[in-house]
C-alpha positions in Angstrom: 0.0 0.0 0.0 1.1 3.6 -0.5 2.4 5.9 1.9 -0.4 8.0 1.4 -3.2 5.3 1.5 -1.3 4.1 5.5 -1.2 7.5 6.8 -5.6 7.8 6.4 -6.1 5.9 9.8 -9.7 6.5 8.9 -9.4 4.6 5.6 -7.1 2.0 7.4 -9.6 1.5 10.1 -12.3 1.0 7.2 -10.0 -1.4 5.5 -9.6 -3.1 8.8 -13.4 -3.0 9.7 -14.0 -4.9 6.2 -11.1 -7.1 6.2 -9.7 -5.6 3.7 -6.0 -6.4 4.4 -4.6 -7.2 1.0 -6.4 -4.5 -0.5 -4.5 -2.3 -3.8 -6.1 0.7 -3.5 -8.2 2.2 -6.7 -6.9 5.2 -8.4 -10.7 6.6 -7.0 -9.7 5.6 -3.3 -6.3 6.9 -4.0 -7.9 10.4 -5.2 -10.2 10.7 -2.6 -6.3 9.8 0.0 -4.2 12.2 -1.4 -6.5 14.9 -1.7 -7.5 14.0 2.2 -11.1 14.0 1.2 -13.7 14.7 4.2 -15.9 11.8 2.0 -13.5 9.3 3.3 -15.0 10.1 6.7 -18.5 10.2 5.6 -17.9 7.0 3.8 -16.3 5.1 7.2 -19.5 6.2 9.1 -21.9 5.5 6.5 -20.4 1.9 5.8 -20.4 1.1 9.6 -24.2 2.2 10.0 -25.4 0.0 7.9 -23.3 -2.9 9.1 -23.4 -2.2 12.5 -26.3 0.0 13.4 -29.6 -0.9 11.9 -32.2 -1.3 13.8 -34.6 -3.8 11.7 -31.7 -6.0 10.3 -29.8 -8.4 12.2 -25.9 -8.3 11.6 -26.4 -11.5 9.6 -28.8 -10.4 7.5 -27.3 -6.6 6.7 -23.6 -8.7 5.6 -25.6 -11.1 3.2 -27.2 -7.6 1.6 -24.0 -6.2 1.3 -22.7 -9.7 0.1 -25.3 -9.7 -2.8 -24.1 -6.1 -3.7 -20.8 -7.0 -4.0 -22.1 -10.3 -6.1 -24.1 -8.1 -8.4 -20.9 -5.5 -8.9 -18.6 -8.5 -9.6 -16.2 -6.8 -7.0 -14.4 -10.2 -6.2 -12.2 -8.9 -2.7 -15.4 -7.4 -1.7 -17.7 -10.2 -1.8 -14.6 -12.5 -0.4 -14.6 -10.1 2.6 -19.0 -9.8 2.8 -19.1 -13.7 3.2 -16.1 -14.2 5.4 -17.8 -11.8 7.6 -21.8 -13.2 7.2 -20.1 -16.8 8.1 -18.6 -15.0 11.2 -22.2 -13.8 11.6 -23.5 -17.3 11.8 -24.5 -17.2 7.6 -24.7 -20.9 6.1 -22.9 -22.2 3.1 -26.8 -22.7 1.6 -27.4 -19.0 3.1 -24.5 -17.8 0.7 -25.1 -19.6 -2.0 -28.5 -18.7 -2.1 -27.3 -14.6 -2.0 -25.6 -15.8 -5.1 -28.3 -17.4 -6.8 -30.7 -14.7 -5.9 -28.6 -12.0 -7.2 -28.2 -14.0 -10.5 -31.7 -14.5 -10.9 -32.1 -10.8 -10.1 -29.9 -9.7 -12.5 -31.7 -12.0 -15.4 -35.3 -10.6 -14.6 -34.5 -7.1 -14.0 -33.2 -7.2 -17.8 -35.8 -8.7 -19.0 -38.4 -7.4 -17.1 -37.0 -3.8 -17.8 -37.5 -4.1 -21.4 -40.8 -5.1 -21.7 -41.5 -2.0 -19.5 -39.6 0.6 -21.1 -41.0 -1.0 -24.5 -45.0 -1.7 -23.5 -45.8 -3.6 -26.4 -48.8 -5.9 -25.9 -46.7 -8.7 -28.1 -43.7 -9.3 -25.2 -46.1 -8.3 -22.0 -48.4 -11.1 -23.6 -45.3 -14.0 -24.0 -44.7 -16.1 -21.1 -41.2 -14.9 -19.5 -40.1 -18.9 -19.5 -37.3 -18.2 -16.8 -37.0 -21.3 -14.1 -37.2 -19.5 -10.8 -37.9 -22.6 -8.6 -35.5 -21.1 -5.9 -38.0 -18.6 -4.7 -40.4 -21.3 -4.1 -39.0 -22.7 -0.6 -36.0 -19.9 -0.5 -33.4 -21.4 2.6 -33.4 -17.9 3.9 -37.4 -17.7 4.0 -39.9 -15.8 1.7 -39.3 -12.6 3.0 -35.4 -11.9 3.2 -35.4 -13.6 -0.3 -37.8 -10.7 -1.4 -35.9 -8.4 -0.1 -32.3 -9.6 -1.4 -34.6 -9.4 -4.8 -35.7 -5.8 -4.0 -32.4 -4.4 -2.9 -30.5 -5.7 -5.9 -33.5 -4.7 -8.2 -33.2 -1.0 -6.7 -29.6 -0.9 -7.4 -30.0 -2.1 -10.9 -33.1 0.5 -12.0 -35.5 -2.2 -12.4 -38.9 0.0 -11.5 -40.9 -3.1 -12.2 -39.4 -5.3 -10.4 -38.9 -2.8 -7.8 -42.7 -2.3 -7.1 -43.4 -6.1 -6.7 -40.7 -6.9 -4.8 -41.6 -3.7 -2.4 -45.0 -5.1 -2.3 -44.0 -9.2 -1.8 -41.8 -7.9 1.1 -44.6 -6.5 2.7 -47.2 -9.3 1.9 -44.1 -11.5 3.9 -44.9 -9.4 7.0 -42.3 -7.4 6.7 -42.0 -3.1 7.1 -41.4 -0.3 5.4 -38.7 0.2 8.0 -36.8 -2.9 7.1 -37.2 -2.2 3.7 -36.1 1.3 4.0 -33.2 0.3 5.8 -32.5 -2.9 2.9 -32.2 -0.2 0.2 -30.3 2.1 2.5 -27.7 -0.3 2.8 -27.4 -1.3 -1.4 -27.0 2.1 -1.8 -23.9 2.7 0.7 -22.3 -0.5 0.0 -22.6 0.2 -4.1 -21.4 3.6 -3.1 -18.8 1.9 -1.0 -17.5 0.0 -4.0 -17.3 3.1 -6.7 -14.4 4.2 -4.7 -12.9 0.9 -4.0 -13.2 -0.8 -7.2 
């Protein structure tokens, strides 16, 4: 690491925080380090709220969010450091696969869906989709977190679709527009998080 990168004990501590170690920093981090950017702050605190601080998710459940972020930015150290973490947290090999699999499947319907909304032609909203989505039958983490892994990664994509019916499936799960608020809080840090890191 450079000089300049060690001598931000903020950064290092939010390195540290996200075991990070091994971390090369970006030329966006390094920017942000040399310039001794007050966002580096803001970014620390904002990281460790939603990790640390929410009131509606468990610790578990706000790492496997941030886990399916890192999945659906293809931001390798990050997602190695989200799991590590969410195992520490008492997440399940299934539990982490399924964040996987969710956020693939995510990233498939949000596409599609997406174009046959920004299209509206009665021809594709009439075809059947014919995309196997058996794992949100019987989802290991339960109906509801599954719905809103699925809402969280379709906010950070743009799906507005997919968006609305995941909103509303969360809720039909029994769930709040607290823990929901809070969900998308935290896929908006941790895909703010990565813009500098990656």
């Amino acid at each position: 690491m450079s000089t300049t990168i060690v001598s931000s004990e903020t950064l290092q501590n939010l390195l540290n925080d996200l075991n990070l170690s091994g971390y090369e920093p970006s030329a966006n981090l390094q920017a942000l380090a040399v310039a001794e950017s007050r966002f580096i702050k803001d970014l620390k605190i904002n990281v460790g709220n939603v990790l640390n601080n929410t009131q509606y998710l468990n610790r578990k459940e706000a790492l496997l969010l941030a886990l399916a972020v890192a999945v659906n930015e293809r931001f390798g150290l990050l997602q190695e450091s989200f799991s590590g973490l969410a195992r520490e947290a008492g997440a399940s090999d299934a539990e982490i696969a399924e964040i996987i699999a969710c956020t693939s499947l995510m990233n498939t319907n949000n596409i599609f869906y997406r174009f046959r909304h920004f299209v509206k032609k009665d021809f594709y909203e009439t075809q059947p989709a014919g995309i196997k989505m058996s794992i949100m039958a019987n989802p290991v983490m339960g109906k509801e977190f599954f719905e809103l892994v699925s809402l969280v990664i379709s906010s950070v994509n743009g799906c507005e679709l997919c968006v609305g019916s995941h909103e509303r499936s969360v809720l039909q799960h029994g769930s709040t527009e607290s823990r929901i608020f809070e969900g998308v809080k935290l896929g908006a840090v941790i895909k703010g998080l990565i813009t500098v890191l990656a």
